[in-house]
N, C-alpha and C positions, 0 to 999 in steps of 0.2 A: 672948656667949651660948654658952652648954654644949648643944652638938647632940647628939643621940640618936642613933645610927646602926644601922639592921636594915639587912635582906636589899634589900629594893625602898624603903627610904625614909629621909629625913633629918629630925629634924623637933625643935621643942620645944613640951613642953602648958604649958600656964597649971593652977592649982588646981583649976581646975574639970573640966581631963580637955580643954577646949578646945583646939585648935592654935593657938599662937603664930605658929608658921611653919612649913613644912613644903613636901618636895619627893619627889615621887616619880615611879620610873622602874623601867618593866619590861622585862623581856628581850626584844628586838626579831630577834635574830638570833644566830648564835653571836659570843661575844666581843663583842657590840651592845647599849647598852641603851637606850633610846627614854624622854629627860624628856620627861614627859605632864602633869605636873600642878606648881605651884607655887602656895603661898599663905602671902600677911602679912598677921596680924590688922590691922584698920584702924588700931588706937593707932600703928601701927607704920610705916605706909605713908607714902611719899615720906623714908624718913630710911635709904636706902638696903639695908635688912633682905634687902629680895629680893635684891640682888646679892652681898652677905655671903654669901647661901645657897647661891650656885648655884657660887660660889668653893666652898666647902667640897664641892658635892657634887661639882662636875671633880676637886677634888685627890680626895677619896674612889674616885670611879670609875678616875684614872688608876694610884693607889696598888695597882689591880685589875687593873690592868691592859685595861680596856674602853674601849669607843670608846663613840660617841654621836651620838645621830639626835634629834630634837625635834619633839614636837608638842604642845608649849604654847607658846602664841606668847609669851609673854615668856621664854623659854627660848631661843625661836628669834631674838628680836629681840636680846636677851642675848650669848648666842653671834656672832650673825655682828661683835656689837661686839670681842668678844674676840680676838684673834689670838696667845694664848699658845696658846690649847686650838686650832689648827687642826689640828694633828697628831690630834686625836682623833674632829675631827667628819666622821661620812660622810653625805654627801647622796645620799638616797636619794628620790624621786620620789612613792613610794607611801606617803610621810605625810603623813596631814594634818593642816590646822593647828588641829584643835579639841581645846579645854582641858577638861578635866572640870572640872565642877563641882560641889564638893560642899557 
């Protein structure tokens, strides 16, 4: 999959301008950015997509040099499986776990 990369977000559309997949994460604090949001279209779901994604955005974010906080729980559930990214991730208290919905 050929991911799109901006400022706050990773993401790929479908023809019709829909998200295929898409992750995003806003500045949380200095050098800090907070995944808040993650989504895969359903054709796409359980064949691993989400996790492909969130690889791409850690290497993205470390390539920045940024750390990372989480509140979308599959972000969060994601991460604590990971133990490459612990170097990256700071726990901080005053997140919570809700996901946006869009």
């Amino acid at each position: 999959m050929n991911y799109i990369y901006e400022n706050n977000e990773i993401y790929v559309k479908k023809d019709d301008g829909d998200f295929l997949v898409h992750c995003t994460f806003s500045f949380f604090k200095k050098g800090i950015v907070n995944i808040d949001h993650t989504y895969v279209d359903p054709s796409l779901r359980g064949k691993g997509e989400a996790s492909k994604l969130l690889h791409a955005t850690m290497k993205y974010l470390k390539s920045r040099k940024l750390n990372v906080v989480a509140s979308c729980p599959y972000a969060v559930k994601w991460l604590n499986k990971k133990e490459e990214y612990n170097d990256m991730i700071i726990k901080d208290k005053s997140i919570s776990e809700g996901c946006k919905i869009i």
